[in-house]
C-alpha positions, 0 to 999 in steps of 0.5 A, a space after each residue: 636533701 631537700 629543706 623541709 621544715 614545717 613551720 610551727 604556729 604559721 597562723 597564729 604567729 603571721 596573725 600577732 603581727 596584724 600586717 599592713 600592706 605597705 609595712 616593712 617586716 623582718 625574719 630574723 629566723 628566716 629558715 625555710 621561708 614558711 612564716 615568711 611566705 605568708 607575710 610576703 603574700 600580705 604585702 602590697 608593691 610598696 610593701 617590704 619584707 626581710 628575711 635574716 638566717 646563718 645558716 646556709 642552706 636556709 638561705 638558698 631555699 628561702 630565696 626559691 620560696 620566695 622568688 616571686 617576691 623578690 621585688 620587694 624582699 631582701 634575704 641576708 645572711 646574718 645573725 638576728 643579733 645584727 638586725 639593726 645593723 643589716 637592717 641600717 646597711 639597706 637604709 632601714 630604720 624602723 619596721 612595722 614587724 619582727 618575727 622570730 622562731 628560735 630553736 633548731 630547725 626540722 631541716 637540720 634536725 633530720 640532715 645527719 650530717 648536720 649533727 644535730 641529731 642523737 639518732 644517727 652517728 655522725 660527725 659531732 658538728 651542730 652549727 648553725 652557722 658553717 662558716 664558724 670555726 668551733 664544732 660541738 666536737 670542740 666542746 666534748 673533747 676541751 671544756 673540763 668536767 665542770 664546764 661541762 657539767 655547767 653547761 648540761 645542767 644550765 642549758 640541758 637542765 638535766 638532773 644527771 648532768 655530774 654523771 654525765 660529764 664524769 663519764 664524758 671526760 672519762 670516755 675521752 681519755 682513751 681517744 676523742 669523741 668524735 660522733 653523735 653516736 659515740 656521745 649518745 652512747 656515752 650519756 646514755 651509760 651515764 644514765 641510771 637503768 631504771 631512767 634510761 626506760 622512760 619515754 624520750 631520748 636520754 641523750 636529748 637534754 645533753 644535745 640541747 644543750 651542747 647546741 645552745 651553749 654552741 651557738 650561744 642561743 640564749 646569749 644572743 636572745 638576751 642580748 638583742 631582743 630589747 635592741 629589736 623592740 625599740 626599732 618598732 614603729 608605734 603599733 608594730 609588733 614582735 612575735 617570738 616562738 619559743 621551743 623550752 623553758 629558757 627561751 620562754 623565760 628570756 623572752 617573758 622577762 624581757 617582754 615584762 620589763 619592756 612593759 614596766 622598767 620603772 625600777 623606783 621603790 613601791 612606795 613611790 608617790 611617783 616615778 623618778 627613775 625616767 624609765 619610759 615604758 616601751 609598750 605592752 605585752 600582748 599575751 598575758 599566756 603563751 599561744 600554743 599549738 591547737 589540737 590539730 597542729 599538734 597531731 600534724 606535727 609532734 615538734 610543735 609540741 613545745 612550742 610557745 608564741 609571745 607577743 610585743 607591742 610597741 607604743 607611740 
């Protein structure tokens, strides 16, 4: 199966970096090379580009697109956790761009066998990274009834979570549940009647969150986006796409306290706490998707852009 993946706010994203010729600008979630592409076309002989991704299909289709840019563009197969360490393994220490779009690719989304999707029975998998061991799988058949019920409400923010997990538990006694469609099936009875009629798959919130508890996609986002701020060059910029609430918060949050750390008490005369401020927020409201993305492609639908400054 070919990688398809149309990428989302292409302009808008590629725009917020403001791209110098000679610059030096990661991917941290290269995917199928779209924002990329049009990054590396901005880019003069002495400009630099890299591109991270786990996932290994990515990888090799990036490295098609981006064949004529090789020169200048180093693809790595990584976590964007690790950016500052992959990016100190080619001598890189500052960069004048990062670019990230978080979530769960068209690609993988539309490969059953990934198993990502609720709408094809496939084998129950959802990494994104296939060389780590655990698998959704593992997750429906071992987590208890609480952590399942924890995770579904916490990452799926569904209000059905107990039901949900209840009969998850239940329906693995008899044999594991082994299949994306076994587990669709399995919320779905989970669900009252009269919801299960309304617009959207009920299992969707489960499978969302089943792949970010998976592969600890919000964990990561918290943990390395400051760590990704301060290797900015003054001026460089990091533009985060989003694709839910809990994405959008993290990055919100961390983008508002990079601004403003000071934590001294209002009443302050002056700061005393030292905390110096990294830069400044750029879009005081999410960019999102216009009138004509949203018609080419409904995956967009979601989609929120935020973007980060670094100061002198």
């Amino acid at each position: 199966m070919d990688y398809m993946h149309k990428s989302v706010l292409l302009e808008e994203a590629v725009d917020g970096l403001q791209v110098k010729a000679d610059g030096i600008y990661v991917d941290g979630t290269l995917g199928g090379a779209g924002h990329a592409e049009r990054v590396c076309g901005k880019l003069s002989a002495k400009g630099r580009f890299i591109g991270i991704d786990q996932d290994q299909d990515a990888i090799i289709a990036a490295s098609r697109r981006l064949e004529q840019y090789q020169g200048n563009t180093s693809i790595v197969r990584s976590n964007y956790c690790y950016m500052v360490q992959e990016l100190k393994k080619l001598k890189i220490e500052k960069v004048d761009g990062i670019l990230l779009d978080l979530g769960v690719s068209s690609y993988q989304l539309d490969n059953a066998e990934r198993g990502f999707t609720y709408r094809e029975d496939a084998p129950l998998d959802m990494r994104m990274d296939q060389r780590a061991v655990r698998t959704a799988k593992d997750l429906v058949n071992t987590y208890s009834e609480q952590e399942l019920f924890q995770v579904i409400r916490d990452y799926g923010e569904d209000k059905f979570a107990g039901r949900i997990a209840r009969h998850i538990v239940e329906s693995r006694k008899d044999k594991p549940i082994e299949t994306t469609g076994e587990l669709a099936e399995i919320v779905k009875a989970a669900i009252p009647t009269k919801y299960r009629m309304m617009p959207g798959h009920p299992a969707k919130r489960t499978f969302q969150a089943l792949r970010i508890e998976l592969n600890r996609e919000l964990e990561v986002l918290r943990e390395s986006l400051e760590g990704m701020i301060r290797i900015l060059n003054p001026q460089g910029r990091i533009c985060v796409i989003t694709f839910h609430s809990l994405e959008d918060r993290i990055v919100k949050t961390i983008f508002k306290i990079s601004e403003n750390p000071c934590t001294c008490p209002r009443d302050f005369p002056i700061c005393v706490c030292g905390k110096k401020s990294l830069g400044r927020v750029i879009t005081r409201k999410p960019i999102l998707p216009g009138k004509k993305e949203l018609e080419e492609n409904r995956r967009s639908k979601s989609a929120k852009l935020r973007i980060f400054e670094r100061m002198e």
